[in-house]
C-alpha atoms as one frame of an Amber mdcrd trajectory, in Angstrom:
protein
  28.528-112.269 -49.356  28.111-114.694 -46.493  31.021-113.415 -44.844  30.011
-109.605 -45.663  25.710-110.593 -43.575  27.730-112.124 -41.067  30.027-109.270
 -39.886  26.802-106.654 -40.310  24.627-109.281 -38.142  27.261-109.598 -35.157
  29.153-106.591 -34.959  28.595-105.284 -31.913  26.164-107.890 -31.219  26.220
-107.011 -27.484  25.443-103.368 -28.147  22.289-104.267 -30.308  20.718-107.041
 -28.108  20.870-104.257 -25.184  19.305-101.914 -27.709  16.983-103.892 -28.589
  15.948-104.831 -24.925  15.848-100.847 -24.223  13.327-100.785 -26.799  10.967
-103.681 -26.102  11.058-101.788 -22.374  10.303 -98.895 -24.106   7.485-100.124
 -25.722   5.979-102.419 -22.783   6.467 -99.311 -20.486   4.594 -97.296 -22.780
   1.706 -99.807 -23.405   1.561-100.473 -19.744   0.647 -97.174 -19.024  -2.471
 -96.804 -21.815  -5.208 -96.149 -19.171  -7.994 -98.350 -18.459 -10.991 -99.075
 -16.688 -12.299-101.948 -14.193 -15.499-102.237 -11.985 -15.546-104.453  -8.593
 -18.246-105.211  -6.637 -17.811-104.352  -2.895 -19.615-104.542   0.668 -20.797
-100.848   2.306 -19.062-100.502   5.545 -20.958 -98.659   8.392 -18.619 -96.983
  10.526 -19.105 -95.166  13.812 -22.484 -96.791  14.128 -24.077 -95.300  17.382
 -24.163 -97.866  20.292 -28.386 -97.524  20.668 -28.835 -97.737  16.873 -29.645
-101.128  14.739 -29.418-101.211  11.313 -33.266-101.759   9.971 -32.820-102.816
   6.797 -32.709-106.393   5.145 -31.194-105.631   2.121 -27.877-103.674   2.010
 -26.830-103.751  -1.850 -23.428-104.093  -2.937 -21.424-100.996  -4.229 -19.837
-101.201  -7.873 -17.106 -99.115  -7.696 -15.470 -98.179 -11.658 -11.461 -97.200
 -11.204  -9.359 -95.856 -13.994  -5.952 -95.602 -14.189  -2.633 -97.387 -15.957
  -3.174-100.782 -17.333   0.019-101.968 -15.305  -1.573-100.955 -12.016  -5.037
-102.103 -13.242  -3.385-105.444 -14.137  -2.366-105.495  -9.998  -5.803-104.283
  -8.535  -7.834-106.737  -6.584 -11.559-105.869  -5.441 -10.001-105.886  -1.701
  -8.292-102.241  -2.713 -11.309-100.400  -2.727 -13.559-100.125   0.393 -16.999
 -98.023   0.255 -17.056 -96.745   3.733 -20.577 -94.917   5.580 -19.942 -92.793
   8.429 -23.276 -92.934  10.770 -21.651 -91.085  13.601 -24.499 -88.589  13.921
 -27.445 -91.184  12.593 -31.228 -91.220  14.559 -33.664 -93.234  14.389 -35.426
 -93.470  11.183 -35.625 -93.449   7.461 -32.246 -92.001   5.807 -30.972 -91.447
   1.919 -27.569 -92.336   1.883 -24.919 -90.999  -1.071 -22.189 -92.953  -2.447
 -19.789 -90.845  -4.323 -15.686 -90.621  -4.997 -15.486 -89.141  -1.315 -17.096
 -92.470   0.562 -14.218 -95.058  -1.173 -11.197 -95.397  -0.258  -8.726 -96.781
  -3.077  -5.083 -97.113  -4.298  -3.779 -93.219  -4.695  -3.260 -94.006  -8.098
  -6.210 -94.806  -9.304  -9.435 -92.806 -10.154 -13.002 -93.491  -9.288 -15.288
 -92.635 -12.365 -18.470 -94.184 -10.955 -19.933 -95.486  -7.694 -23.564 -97.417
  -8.621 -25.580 -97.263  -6.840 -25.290 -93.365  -6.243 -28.118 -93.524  -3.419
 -29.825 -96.129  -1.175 -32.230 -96.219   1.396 -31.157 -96.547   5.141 -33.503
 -97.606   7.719 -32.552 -97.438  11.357 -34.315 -98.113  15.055 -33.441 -98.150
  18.502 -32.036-101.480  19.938 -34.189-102.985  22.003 -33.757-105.830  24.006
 -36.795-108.486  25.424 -37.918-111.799  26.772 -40.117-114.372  24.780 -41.759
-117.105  25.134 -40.057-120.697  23.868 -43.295-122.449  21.726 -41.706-125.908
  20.564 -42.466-127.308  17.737 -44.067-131.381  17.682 -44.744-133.278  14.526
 -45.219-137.061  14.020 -47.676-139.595  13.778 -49.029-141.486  16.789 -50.805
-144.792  17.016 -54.116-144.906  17.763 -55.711-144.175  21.009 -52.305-142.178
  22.063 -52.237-138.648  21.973 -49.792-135.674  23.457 -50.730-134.855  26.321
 -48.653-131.839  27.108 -45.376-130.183  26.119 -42.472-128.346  28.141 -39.707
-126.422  26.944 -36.662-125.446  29.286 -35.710-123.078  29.286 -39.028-121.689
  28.629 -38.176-118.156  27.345 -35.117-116.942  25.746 -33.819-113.213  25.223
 -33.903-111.608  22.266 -32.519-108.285  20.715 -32.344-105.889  17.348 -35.197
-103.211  15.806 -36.941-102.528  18.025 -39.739-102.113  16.217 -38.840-105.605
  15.281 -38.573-107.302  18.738 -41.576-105.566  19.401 -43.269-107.263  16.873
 -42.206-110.880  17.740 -44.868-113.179  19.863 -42.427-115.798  20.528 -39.686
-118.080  19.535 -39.886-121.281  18.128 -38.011-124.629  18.738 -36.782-126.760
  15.220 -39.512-129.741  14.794 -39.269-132.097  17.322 -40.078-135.517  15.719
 -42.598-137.707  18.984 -43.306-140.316  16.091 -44.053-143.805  17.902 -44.111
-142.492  21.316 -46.280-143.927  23.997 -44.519-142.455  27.115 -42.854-138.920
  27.766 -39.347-138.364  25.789 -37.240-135.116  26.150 -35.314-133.967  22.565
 -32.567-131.812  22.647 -33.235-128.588  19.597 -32.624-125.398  18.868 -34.241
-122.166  18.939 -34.740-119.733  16.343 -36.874-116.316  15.311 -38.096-116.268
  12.138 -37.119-112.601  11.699 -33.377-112.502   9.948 -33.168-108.800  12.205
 -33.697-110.437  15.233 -30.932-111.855  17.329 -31.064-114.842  20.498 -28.864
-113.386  23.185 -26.551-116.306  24.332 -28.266-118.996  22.373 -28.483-122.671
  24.600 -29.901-125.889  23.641 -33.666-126.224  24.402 -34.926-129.543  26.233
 -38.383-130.737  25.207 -40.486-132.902  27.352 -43.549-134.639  25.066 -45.463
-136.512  27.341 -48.316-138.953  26.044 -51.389-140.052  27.067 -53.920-142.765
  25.959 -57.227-141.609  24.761 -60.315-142.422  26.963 -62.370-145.555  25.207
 -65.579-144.376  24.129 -68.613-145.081  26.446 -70.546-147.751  25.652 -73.717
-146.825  23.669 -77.222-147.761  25.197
């Protein structure tokens, strides 16, 4: 009997591991190819932005883009596949709905896009505009008493900004990071930086900013009569 399970387990032993190999392909090949679904989370490109146009907006949300396809090739998709791209070529000035659908990503040929979320978003654009400010630096500290400041100098004393331009427009000046003139008696020059407050606005060719603090002793109170 032993002899008999032997023969029927290893006859042609080479001829069944190769069919059995052919079928676990088989099988893999065929589950591999069961389609599925994923959803990535991209950036919105703007392309062929006009050279006298800023974007206005803060807040640019992120695209979720839903594929379909084969498991395999679903297994081998990475979010850097798909790009959600926004052609602005003929964009003006102004307040613009913008459409994300199947046409505005670009993906792997095999694979489908079911969904694009959002489907819309609000665009806001302006004119770049381009202006000089005023430098207002910034002093904090405690002083002894009878000492005071008794001026401050910034140099350079404006800087050039640039973005919305209903956003530069808007800006009264730029301010220095907090100087610290704590225990000062005489003048003292500090070394900061300059910033605007609004995240729209850019400093064109951003330098350090030198601070003078000069100090001065109060005058003693006359002498009562």
């Amino acid at each position: 009997m032993g002899d008999f399970l032997h023969r029927v387990l290893f006859h042609n032993i080479g001829l069944k591991l190769l069919s059995l190999g052919l079928a676990v392909g088989l099988w893999y090949a065929v589950a591999s190819d069961t389609p599925a679904e994923l959803a990535v989370n991209v950036p919105i490109e703007f392309h062929n932005v006009p050279n006298n146009l800023e974007i206005n907006s803060e807040r640019i949300p992120e695209a979720q883009v839903r594929v379909r396809g084969a498991s395999r090739l679903i297994h081998q998709f990475r979010a850097t596949d798909v790009h959600v791209e926004v052609d602005l070529a003929n964009a003006t000035p102004g307040e613009r709905t913008v459409d994300l659908t199947a046409r505005q990503v670009r993906q792997p040929r095999d694979l489908d896009v079911v969904q694009v979320v959002p489907g819309q978003f609000q665009l806001s654009l302006d004119t770049r505009a381009t202006r000089t400010v005023e430098v207002r630096p910034r002093v904090i500290g405690k002083f002894a008493s009878g000492i005071r400041i008794a001026s401050v100098l910034a140099n350079p004393s404006t800087v050039t900004i640039t973005g919305p331009k209903s956003r530069v427009d808007a800006v009264e000046a730029a301010s220095t990071d907090p100087v610290d003139a704590s225990g000062d008696v005489n003048s003292q020059v500090f070394s900061t930086s300059v910033y605007v407050a609004d995240p729209l606005i850019q400093v064109v060719h951003p330098v350090p900013i030198h601070v003078t603090v000069m100090m001065e002793r109060t005058p003693a109170p006359a002498d009562a009569h």
